[in-house]
mmCIF file of the N, C-alpha and C atoms, coordinates in Angstrom:
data_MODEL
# 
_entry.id   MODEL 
# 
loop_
_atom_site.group_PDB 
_atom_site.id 
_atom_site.type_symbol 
_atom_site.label_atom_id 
_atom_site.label_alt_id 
_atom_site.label_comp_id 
_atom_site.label_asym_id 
_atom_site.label_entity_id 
_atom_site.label_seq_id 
_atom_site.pdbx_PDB_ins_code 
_atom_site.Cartn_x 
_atom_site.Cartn_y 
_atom_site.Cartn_z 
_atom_site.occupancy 
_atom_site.B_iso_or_equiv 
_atom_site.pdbx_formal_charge 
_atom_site.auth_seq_id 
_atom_site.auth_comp_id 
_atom_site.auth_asym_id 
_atom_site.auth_atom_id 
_atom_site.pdbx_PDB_model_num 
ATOM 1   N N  . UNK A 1 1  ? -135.980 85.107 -26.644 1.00 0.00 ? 1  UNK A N  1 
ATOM 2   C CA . UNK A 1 1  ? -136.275 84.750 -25.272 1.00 0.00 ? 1  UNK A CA 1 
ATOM 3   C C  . UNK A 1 1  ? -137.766 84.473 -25.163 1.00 0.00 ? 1  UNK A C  1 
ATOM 4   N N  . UNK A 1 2  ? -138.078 83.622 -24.335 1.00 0.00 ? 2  UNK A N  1 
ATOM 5   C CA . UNK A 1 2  ? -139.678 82.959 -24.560 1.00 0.00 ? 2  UNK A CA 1 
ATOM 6   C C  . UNK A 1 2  ? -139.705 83.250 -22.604 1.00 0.00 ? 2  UNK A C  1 
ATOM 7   N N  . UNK A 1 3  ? -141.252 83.849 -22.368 1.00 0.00 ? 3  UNK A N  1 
ATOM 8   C CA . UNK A 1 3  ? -141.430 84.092 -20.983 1.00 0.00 ? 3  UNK A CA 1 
ATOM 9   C C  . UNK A 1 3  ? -142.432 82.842 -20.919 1.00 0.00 ? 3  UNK A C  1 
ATOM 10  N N  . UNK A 1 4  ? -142.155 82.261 -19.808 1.00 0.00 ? 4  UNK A N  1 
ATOM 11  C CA . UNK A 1 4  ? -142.393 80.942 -19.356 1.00 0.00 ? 4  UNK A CA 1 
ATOM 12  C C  . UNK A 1 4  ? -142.988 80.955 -18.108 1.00 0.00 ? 4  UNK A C  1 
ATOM 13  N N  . UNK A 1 5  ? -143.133 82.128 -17.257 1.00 0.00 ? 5  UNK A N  1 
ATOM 14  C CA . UNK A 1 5  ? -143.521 82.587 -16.198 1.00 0.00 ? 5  UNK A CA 1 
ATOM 15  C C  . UNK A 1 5  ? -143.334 82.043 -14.991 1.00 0.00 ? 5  UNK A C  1 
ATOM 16  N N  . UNK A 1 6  ? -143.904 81.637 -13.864 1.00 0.00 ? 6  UNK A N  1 
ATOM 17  C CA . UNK A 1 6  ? -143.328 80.848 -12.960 1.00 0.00 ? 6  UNK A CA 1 
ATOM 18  C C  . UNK A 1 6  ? -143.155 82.071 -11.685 1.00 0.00 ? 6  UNK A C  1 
ATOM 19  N N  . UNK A 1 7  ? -142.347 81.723 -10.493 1.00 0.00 ? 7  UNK A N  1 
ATOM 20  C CA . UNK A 1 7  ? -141.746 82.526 -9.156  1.00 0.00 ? 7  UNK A CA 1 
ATOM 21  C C  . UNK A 1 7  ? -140.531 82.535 -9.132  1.00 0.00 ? 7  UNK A C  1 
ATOM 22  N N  . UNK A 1 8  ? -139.197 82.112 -9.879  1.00 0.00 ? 8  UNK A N  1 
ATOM 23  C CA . UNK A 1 8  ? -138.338 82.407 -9.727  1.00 0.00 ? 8  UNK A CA 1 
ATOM 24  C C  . UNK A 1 8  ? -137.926 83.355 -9.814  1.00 0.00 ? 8  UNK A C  1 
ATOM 25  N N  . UNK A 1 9  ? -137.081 83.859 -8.240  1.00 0.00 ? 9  UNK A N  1 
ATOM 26  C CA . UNK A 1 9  ? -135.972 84.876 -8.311  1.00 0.00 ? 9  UNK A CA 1 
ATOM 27  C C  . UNK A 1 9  ? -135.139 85.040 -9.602  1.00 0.00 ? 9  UNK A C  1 
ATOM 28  N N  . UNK A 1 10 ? -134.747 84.284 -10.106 1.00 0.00 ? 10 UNK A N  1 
ATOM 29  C CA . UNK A 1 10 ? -133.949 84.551 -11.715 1.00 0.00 ? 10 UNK A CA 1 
ATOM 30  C C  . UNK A 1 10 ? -134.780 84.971 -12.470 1.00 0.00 ? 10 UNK A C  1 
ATOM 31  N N  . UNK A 1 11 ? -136.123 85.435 -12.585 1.00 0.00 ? 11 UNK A N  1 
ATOM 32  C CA . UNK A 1 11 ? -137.270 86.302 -13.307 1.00 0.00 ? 11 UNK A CA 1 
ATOM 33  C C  . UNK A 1 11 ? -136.700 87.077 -13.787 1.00 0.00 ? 11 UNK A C  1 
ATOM 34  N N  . UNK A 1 12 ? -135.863 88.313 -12.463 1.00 0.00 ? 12 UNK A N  1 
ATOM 35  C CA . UNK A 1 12 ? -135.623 89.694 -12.121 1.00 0.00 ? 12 UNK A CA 1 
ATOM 36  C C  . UNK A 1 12 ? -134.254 89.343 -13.877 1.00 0.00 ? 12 UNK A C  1 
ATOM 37  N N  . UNK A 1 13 ? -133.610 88.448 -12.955 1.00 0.00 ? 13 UNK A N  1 
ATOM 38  C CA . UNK A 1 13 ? -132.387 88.841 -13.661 1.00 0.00 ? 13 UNK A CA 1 
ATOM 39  C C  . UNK A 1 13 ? -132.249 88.549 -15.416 1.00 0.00 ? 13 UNK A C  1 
ATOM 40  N N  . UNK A 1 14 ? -133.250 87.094 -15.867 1.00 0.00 ? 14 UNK A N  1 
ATOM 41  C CA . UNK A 1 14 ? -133.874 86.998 -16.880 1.00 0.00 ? 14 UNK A CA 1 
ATOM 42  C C  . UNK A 1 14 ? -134.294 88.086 -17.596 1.00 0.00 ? 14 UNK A C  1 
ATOM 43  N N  . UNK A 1 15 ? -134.938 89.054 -16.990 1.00 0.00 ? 15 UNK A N  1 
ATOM 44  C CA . UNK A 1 15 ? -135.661 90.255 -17.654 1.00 0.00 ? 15 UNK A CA 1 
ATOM 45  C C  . UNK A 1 15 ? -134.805 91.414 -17.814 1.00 0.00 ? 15 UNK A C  1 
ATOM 46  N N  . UNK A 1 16 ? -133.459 91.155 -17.070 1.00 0.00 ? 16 UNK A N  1 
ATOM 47  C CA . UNK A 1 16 ? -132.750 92.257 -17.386 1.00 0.00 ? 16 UNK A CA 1 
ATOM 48  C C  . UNK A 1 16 ? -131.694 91.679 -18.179 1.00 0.00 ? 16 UNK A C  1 
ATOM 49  N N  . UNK A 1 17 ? -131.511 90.635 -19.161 1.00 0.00 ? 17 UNK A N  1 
ATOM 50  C CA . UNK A 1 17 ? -130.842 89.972 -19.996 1.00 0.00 ? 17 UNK A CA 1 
ATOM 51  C C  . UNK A 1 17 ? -129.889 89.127 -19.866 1.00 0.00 ? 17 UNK A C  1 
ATOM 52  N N  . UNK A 1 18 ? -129.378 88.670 -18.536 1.00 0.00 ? 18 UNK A N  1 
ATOM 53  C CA . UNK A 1 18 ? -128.757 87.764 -17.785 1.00 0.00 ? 18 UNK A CA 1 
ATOM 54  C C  . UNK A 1 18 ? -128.905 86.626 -18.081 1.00 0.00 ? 18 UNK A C  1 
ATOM 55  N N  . UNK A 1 19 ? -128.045 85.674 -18.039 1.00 0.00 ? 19 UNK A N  1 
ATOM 56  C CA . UNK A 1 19 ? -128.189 84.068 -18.085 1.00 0.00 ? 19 UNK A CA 1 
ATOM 57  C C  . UNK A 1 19 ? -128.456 83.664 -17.284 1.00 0.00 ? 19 UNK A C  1 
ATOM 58  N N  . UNK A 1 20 ? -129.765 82.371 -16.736 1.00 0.00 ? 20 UNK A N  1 
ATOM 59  C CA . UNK A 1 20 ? -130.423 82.387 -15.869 1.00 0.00 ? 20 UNK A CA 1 
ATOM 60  C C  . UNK A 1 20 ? -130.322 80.773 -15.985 1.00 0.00 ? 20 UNK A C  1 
ATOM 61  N N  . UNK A 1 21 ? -129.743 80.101 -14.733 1.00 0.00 ? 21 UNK A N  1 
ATOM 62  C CA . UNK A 1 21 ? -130.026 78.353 -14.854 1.00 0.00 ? 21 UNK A CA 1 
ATOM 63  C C  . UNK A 1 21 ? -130.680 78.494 -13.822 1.00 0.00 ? 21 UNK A C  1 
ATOM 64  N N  . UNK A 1 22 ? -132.199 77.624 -14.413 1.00 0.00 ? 22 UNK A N  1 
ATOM 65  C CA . UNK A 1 22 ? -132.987 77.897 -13.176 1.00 0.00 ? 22 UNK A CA 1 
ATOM 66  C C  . UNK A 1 22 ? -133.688 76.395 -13.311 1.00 0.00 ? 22 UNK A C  1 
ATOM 67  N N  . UNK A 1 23 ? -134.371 76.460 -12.225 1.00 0.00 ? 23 UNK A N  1 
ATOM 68  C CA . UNK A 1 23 ? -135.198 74.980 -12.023 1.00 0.00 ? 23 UNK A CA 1 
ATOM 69  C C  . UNK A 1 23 ? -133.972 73.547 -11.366 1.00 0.00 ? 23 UNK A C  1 
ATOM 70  N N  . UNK A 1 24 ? -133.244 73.771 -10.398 1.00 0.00 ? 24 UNK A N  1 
ATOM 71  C CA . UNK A 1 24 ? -132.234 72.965 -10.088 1.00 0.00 ? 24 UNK A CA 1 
ATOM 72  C C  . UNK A 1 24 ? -132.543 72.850 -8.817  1.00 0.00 ? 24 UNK A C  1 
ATOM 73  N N  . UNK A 1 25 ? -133.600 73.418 -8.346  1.00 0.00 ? 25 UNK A N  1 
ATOM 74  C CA . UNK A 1 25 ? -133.846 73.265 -6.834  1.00 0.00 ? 25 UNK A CA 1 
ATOM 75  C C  . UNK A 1 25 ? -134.220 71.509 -6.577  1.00 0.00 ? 25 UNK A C  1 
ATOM 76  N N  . UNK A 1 26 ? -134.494 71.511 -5.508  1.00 0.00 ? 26 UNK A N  1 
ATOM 77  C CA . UNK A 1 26 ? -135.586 70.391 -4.986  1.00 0.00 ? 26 UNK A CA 1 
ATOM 78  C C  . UNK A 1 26 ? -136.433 70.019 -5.688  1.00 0.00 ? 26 UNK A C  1 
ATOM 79  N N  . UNK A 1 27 ? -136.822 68.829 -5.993  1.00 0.00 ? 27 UNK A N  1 
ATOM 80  C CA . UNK A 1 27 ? -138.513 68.480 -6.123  1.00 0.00 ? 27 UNK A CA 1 
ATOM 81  C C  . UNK A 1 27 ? -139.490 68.692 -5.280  1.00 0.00 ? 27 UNK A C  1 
ATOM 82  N N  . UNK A 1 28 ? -140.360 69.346 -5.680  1.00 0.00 ? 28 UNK A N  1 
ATOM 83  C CA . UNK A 1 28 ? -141.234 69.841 -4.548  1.00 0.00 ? 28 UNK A CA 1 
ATOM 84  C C  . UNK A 1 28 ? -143.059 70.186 -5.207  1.00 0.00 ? 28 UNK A C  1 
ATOM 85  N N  . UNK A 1 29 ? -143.863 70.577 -4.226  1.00 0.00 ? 29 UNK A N  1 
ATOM 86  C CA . UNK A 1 29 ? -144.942 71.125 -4.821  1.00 0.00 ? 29 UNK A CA 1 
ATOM 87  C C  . UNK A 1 29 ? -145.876 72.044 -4.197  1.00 0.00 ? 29 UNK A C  1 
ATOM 88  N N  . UNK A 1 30 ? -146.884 72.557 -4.806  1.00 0.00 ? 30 UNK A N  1 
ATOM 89  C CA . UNK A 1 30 ? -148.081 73.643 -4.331  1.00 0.00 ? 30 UNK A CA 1 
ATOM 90  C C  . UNK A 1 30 ? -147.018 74.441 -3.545  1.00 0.00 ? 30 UNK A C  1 
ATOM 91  N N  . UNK A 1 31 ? -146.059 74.993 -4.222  1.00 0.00 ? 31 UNK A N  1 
ATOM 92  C CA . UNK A 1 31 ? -145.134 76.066 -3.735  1.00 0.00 ? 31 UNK A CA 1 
ATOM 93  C C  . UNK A 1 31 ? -145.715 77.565 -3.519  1.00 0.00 ? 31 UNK A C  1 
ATOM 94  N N  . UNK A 1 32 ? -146.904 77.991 -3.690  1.00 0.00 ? 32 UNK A N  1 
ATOM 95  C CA . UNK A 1 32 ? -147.617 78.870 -3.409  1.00 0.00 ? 32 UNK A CA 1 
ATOM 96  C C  . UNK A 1 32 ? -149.040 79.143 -2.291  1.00 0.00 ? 32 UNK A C  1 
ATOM 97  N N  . UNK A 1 33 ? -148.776 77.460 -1.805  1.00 0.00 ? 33 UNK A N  1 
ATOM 98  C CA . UNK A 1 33 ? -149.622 77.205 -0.215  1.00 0.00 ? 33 UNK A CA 1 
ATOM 99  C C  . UNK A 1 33 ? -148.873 76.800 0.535   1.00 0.00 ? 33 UNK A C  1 
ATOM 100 N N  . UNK A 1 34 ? -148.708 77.548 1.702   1.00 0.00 ? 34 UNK A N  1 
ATOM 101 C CA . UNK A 1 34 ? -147.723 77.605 2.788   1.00 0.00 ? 34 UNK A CA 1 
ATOM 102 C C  . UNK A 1 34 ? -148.158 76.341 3.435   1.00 0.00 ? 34 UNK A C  1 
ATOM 103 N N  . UNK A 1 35 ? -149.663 76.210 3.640   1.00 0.00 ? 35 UNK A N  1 
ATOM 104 C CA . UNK A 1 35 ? -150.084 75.283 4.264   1.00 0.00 ? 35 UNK A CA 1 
ATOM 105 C C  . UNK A 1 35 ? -149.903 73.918 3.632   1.00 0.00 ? 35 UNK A C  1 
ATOM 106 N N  . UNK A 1 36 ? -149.774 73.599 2.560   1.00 0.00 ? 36 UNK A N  1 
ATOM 107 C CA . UNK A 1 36 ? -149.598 72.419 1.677   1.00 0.00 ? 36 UNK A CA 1 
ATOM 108 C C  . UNK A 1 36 ? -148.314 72.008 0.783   1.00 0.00 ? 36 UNK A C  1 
ATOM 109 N N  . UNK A 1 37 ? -147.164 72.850 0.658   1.00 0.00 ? 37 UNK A N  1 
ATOM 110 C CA . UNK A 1 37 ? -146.293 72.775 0.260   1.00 0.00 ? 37 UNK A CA 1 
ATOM 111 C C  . UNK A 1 37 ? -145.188 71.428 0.694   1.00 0.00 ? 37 UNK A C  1 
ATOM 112 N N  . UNK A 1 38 ? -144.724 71.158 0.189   1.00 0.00 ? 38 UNK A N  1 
ATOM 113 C CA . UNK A 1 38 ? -143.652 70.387 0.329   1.00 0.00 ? 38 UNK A CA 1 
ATOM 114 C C  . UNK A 1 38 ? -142.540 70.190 -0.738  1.00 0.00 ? 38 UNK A C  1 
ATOM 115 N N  . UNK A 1 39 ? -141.726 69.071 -0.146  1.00 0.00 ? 39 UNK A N  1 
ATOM 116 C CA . UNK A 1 39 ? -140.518 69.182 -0.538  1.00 0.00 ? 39 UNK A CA 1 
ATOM 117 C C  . UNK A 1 39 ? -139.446 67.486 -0.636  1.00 0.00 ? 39 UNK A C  1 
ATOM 118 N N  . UNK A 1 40 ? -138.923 67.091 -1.767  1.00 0.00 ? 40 UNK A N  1 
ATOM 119 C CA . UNK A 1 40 ? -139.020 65.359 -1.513  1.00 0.00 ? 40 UNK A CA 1 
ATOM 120 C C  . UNK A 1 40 ? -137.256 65.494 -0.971  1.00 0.00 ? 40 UNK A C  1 
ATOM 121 N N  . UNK A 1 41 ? -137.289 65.465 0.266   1.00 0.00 ? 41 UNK A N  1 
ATOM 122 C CA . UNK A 1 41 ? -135.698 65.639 0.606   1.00 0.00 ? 41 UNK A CA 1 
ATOM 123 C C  . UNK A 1 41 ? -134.467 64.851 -0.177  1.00 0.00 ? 41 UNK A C  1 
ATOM 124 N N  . UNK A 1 42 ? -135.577 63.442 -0.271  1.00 0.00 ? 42 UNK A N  1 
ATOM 125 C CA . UNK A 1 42 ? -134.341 62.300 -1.730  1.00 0.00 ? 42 UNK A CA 1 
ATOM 126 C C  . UNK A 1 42 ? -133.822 63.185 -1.824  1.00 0.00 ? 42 UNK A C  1 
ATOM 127 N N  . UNK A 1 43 ? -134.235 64.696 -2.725  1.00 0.00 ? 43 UNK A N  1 
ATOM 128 C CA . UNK A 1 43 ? -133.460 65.396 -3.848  1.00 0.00 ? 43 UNK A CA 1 
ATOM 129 C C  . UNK A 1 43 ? -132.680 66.252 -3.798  1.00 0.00 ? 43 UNK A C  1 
ATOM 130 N N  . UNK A 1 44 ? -132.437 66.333 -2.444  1.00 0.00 ? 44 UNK A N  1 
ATOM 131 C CA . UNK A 1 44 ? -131.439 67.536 -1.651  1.00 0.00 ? 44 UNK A CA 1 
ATOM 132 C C  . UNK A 1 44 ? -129.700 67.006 -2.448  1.00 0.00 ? 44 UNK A C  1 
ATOM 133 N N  . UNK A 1 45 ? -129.521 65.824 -1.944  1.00 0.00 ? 45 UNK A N  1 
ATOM 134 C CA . UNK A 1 45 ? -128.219 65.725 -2.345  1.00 0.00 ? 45 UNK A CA 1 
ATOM 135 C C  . UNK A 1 45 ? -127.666 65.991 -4.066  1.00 0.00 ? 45 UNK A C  1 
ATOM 136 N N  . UNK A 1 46 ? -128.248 64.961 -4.825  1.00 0.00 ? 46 UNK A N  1 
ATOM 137 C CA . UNK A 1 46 ? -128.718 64.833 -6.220  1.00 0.00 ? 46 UNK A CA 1 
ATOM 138 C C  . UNK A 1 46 ? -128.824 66.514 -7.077  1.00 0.00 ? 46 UNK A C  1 
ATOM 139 N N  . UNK A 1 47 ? -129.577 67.237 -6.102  1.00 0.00 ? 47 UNK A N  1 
ATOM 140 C CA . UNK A 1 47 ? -129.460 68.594 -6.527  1.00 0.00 ? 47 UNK A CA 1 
ATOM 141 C C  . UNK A 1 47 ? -128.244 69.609 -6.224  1.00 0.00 ? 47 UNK A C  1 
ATOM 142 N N  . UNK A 1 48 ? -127.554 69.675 -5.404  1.00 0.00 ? 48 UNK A N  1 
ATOM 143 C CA . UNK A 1 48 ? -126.616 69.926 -4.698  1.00 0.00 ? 48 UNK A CA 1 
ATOM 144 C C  . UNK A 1 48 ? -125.476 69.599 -5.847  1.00 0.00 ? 48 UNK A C  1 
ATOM 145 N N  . UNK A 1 49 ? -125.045 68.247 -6.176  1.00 0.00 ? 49 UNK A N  1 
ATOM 146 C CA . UNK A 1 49 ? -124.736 67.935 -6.790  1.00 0.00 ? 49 UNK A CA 1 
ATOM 147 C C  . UNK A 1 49 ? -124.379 68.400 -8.441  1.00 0.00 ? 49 UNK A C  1 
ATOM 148 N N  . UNK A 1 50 ? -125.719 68.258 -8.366  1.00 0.00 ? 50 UNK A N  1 
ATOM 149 C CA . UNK A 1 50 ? -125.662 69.555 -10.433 1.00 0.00 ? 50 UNK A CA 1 
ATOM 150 C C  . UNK A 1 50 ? -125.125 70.734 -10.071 1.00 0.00 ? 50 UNK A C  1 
ATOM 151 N N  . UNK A 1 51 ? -125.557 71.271 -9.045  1.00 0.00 ? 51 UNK A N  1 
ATOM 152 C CA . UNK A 1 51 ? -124.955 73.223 -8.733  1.00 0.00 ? 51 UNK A CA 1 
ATOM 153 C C  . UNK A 1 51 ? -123.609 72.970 -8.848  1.00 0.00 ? 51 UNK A C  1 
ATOM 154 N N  . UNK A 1 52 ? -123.057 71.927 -7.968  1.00 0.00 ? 52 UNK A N  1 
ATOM 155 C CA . UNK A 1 52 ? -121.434 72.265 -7.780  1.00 0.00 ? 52 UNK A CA 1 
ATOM 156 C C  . UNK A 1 52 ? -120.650 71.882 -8.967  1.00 0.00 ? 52 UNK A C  1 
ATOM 157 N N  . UNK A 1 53 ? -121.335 70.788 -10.371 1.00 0.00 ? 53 UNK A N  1 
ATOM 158 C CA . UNK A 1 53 ? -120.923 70.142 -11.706 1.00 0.00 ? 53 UNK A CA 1 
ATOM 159 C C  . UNK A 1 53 ? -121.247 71.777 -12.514 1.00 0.00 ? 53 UNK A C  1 
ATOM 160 N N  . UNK A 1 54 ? -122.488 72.346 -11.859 1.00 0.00 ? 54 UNK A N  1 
ATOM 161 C CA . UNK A 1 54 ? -122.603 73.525 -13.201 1.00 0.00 ? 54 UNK A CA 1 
ATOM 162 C C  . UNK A 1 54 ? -121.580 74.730 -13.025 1.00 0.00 ? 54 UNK A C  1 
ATOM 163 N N  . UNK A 1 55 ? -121.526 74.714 -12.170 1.00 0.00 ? 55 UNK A N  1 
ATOM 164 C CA . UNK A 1 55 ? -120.470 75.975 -11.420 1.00 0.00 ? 55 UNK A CA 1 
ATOM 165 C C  . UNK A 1 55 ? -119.110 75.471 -11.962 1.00 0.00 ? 55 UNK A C  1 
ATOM 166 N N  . UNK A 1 56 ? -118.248 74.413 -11.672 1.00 0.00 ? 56 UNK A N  1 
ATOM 167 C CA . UNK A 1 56 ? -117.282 73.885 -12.259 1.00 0.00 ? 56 UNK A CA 1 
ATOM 168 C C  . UNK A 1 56 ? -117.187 73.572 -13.386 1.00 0.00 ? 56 UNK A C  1 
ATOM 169 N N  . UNK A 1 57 ? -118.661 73.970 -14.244 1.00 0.00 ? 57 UNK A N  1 
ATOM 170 C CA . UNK A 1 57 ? -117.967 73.796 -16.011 1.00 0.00 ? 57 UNK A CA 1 
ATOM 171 C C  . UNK A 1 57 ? -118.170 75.440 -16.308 1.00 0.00 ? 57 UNK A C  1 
ATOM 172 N N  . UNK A 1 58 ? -118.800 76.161 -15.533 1.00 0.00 ? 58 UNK A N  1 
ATOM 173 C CA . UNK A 1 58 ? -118.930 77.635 -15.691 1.00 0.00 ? 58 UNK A CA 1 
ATOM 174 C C  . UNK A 1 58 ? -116.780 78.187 -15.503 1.00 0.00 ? 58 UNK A C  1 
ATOM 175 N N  . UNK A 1 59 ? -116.862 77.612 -14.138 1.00 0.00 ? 59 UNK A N  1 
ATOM 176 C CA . UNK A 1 59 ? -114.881 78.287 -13.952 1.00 0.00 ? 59 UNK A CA 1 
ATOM 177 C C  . UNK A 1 59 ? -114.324 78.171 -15.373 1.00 0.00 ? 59 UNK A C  1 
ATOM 178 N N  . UNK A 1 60 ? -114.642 76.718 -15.383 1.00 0.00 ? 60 UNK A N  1 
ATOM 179 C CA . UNK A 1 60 ? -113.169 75.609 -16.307 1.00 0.00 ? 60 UNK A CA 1 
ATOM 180 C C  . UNK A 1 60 ? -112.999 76.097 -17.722 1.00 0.00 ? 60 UNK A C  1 
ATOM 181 N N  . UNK A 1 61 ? -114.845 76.920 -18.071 1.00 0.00 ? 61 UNK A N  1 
ATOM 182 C CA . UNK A 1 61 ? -115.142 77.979 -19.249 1.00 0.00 ? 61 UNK A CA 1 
ATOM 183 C C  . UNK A 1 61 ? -114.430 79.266 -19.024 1.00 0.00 ? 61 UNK A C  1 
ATOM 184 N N  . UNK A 1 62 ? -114.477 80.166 -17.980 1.00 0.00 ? 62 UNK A N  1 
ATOM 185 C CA . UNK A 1 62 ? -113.618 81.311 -17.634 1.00 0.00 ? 62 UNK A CA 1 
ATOM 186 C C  . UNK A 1 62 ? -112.164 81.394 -17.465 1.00 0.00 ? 62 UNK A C  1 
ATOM 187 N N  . UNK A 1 63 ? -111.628 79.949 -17.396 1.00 0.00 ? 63 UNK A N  1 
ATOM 188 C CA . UNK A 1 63 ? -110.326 79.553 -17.280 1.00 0.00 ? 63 UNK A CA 1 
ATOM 189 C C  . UNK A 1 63 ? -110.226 79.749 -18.522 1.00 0.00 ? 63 UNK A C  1 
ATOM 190 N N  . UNK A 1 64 ? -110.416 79.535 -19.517 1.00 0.00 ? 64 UNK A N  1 
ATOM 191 C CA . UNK A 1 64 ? -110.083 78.857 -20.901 1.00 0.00 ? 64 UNK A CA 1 
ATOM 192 C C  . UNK A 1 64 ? -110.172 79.996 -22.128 1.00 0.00 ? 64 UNK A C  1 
# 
């Protein structure tokens, strides 16, 4: 396991040996200035999208 550091909530669960798909959010940036942050909405759908393809090859694996 290689620490890569970052703010993700999946940190916690990473560190306690969990499988962690992370980085599927939004495109976005300066996520640590409230005042300057943003977010490119394009990517709302597009992202949305991978969660519900990763989740459905996660079942179709527990099915099997």
């Amino acid at each position: 396991m290689e620490d890569v550091g970052g703010a993700s909530d999946g940190n916690r669960f990473s560190g306690g040996g969990a499988a962690v798909a992370c980085a599927m959010g939004v495109i976005g940036g300066d996520l640590h200035n409230p005042e300057k942050e943003w977010s490119d909405l394009s990517t709302v759908k597009p992202r949305i999208e991978l969660g519900r393809k990763v989740l459905e090859l996660i079942a179709k694996n527990k099915a099997n």
